[in-house]
C-alpha positions as CSV (number, residue, x, y, z in Angstrom):
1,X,-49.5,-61.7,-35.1
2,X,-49.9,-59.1,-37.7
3,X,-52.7,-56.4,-38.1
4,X,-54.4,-56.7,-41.0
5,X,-54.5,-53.0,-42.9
6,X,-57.3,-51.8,-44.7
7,X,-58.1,-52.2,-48.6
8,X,-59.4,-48.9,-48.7
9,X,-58.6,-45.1,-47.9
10,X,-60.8,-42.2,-47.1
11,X,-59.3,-39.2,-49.1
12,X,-58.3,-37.6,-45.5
13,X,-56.3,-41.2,-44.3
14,X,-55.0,-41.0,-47.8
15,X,-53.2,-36.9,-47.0
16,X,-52.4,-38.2,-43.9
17,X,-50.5,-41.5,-44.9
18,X,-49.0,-39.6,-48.0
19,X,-48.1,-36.4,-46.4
20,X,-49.8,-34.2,-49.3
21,X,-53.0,-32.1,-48.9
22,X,-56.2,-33.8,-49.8
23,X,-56.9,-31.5,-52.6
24,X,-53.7,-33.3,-53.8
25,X,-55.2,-36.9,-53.5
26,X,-58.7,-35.1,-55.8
27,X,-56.3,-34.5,-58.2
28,X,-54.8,-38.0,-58.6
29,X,-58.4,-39.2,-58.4
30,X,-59.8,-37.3,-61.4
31,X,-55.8,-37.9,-63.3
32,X,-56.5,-41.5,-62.9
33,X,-53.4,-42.0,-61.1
34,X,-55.1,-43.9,-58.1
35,X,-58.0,-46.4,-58.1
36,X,-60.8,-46.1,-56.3
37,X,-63.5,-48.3,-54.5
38,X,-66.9,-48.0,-56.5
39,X,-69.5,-45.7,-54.9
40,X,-73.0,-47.9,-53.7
41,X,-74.9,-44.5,-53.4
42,X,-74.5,-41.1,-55.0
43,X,-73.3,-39.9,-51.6
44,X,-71.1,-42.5,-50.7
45,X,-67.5,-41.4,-49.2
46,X,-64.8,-41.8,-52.1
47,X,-62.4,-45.1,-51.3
48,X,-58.9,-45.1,-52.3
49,X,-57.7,-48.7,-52.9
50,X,-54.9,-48.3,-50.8
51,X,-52.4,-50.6,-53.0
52,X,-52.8,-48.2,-56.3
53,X,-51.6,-45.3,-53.3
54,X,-48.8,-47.3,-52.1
55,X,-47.3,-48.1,-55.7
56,X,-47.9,-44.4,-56.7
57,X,-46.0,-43.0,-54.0
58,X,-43.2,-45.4,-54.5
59,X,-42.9,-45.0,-58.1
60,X,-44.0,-40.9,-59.3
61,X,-44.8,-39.2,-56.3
62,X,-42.5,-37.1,-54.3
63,X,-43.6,-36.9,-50.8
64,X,-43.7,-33.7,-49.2
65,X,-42.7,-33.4,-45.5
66,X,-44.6,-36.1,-43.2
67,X,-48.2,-35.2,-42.3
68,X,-47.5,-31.5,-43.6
69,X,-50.3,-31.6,-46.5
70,X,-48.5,-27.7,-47.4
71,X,-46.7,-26.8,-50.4
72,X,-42.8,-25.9,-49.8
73,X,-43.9,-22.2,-50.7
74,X,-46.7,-22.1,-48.2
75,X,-44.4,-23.8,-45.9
76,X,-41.6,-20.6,-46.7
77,X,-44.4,-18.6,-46.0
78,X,-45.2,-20.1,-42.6
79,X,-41.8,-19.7,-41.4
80,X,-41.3,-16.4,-41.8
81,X,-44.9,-15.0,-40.6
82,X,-43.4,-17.3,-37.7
83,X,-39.8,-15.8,-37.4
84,X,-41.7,-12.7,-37.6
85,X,-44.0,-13.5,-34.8
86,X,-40.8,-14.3,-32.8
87,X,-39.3,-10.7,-33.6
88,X,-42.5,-9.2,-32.1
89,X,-42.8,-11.6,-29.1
90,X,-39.1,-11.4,-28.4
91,X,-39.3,-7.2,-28.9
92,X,-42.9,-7.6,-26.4
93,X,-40.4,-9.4,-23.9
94,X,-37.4,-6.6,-23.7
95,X,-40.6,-4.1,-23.4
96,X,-42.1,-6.2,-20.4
97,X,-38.4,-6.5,-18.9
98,X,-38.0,-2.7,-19.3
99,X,-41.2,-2.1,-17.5
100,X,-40.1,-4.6,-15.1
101,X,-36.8,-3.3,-14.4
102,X,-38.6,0.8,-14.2
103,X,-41.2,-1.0,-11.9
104,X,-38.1,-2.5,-9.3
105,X,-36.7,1.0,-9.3
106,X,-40.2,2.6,-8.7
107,X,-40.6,0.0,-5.7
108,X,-37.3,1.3,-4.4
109,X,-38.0,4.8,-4.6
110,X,-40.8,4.1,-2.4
111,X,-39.0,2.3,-0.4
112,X,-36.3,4.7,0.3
113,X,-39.3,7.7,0.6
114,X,-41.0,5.6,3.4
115,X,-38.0,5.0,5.4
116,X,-36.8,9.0,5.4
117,X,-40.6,9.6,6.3
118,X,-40.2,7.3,8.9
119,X,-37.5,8.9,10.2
120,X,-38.5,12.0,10.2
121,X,-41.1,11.3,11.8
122,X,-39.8,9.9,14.6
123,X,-37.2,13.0,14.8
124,X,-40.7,15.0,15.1
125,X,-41.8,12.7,17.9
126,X,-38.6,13.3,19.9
127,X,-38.9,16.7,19.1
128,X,-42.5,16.7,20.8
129,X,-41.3,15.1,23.6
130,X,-38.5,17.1,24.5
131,X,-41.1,20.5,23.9
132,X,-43.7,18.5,26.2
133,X,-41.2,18.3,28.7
134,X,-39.6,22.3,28.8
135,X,-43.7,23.0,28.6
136,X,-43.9,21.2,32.1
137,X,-40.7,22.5,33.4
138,X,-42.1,26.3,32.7
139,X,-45.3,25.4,33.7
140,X,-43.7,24.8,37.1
141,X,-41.9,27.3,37.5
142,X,-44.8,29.8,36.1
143,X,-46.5,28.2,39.1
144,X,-43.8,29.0,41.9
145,X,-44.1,32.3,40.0
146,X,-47.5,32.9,40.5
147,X,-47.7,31.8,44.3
148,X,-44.5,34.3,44.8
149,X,-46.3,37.0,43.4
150,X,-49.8,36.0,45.5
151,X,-47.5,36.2,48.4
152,X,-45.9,39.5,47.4
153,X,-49.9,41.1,46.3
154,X,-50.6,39.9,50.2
155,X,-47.4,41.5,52.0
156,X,-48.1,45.1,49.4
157,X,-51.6,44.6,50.6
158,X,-50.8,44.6,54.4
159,X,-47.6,46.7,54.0
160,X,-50.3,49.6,52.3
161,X,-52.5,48.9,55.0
162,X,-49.6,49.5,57.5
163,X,-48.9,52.9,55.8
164,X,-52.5,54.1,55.8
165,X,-52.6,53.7,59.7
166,X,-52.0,56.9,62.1
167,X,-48.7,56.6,63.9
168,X,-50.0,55.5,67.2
169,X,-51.8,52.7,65.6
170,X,-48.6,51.4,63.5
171,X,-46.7,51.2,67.4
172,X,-49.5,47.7,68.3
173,X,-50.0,47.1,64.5
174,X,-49.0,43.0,63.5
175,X,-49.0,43.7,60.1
176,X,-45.6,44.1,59.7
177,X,-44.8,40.7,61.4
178,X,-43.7,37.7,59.2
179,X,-45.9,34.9,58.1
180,X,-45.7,32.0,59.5
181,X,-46.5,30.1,56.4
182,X,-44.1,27.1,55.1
183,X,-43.6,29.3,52.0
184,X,-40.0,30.5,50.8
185,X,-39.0,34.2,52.0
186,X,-39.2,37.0,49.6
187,X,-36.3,39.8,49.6
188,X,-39.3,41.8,50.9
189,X,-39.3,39.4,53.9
190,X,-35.4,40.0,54.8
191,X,-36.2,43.9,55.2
């Protein structure tokens, strides 16, 4: 079962089967060198008779690469704007990979900054602790101060008393006598 191919060509099917560029296929039209179908209206497609392109190509024409339709100049052309545009996308991609690689050094830095905050913060923390707790240990013993020193305003207090007293008074006088309070003796107390 074969497939039966068409008589005739539109000038596009006609670059596209011959590989030349459709102003090519004009030319050949106006030269004469291929036959066309005859137009019924005045806007009627042109119609390469597809034989007259086959026995052209096989006999003058030289075809250029398949499908290309572009001159072997233009085609020079192309490929170095294109080696060109490599050159600038390969030079875009050692750019991005130098950003890159300034970008993973930047991350590190960060990194490393963090973790010596980090620690230095939680030197400062231990350091806040171990203040908090010689804070409490002198606010204790300030206290044990201050009740030693209540006591010792108290015995001044009775001991002045004492002295203000005429002699025969200081004889029945119980100022002198220790207190009976659970509280820790003074040197005062020992006299």
């Amino acid at each position: 079962m074969s497939s039966k191919l068409p008589k005739h060509l539109s000038i596009k099917e006609c670059a596209s089967a011959s590989g030349k560029s459709a102003s090519t296929i004009r030319n050949w039209i106006k030269q004469g060198k291929v036959k066309t179908k005859s137009k019924k209206h005045k806007n009627s497609k042109v119609m390469v008779e597809r034989d007259s392109l086959m026995a052209l190509l096989h006999t003058s024409a030289q075809p250029t690469i398949s499908g290309s339709g572009v001159s072997k100049d233009n085609r020079l052309a192309n490929v170095d704007a294109l080696k060109q545009k490599i050159r600038d996308l390969e030079e875009s991609l050692r750019l991005l990979e130098l950003v890159s690689k300034s970008d993973k050094q930047m991350i590190t830095n960060y990194q490393h900054l963090i973790s010596s905050q980090k620690e230095l913060i939680e030197a400062r923390e231990n350091e806040n602790a171990r203040i908090h707790k010689e804070f409490m240990v002198v606010k204790s013993d300030y206290q044990l101060l201050l009740e030693s020193n209540n006591q010792l305003t108290t015995r001044l207090s009775h001991l002045n008393t004492y002295l203000s007293l005429p002699w025969w008074k200081k004889l029945s006088s119980s100022l002198l006598l220790e207190d009976k309070s659970p509280t820790k003796a003074s040197s005062f107390d020992k006299m």
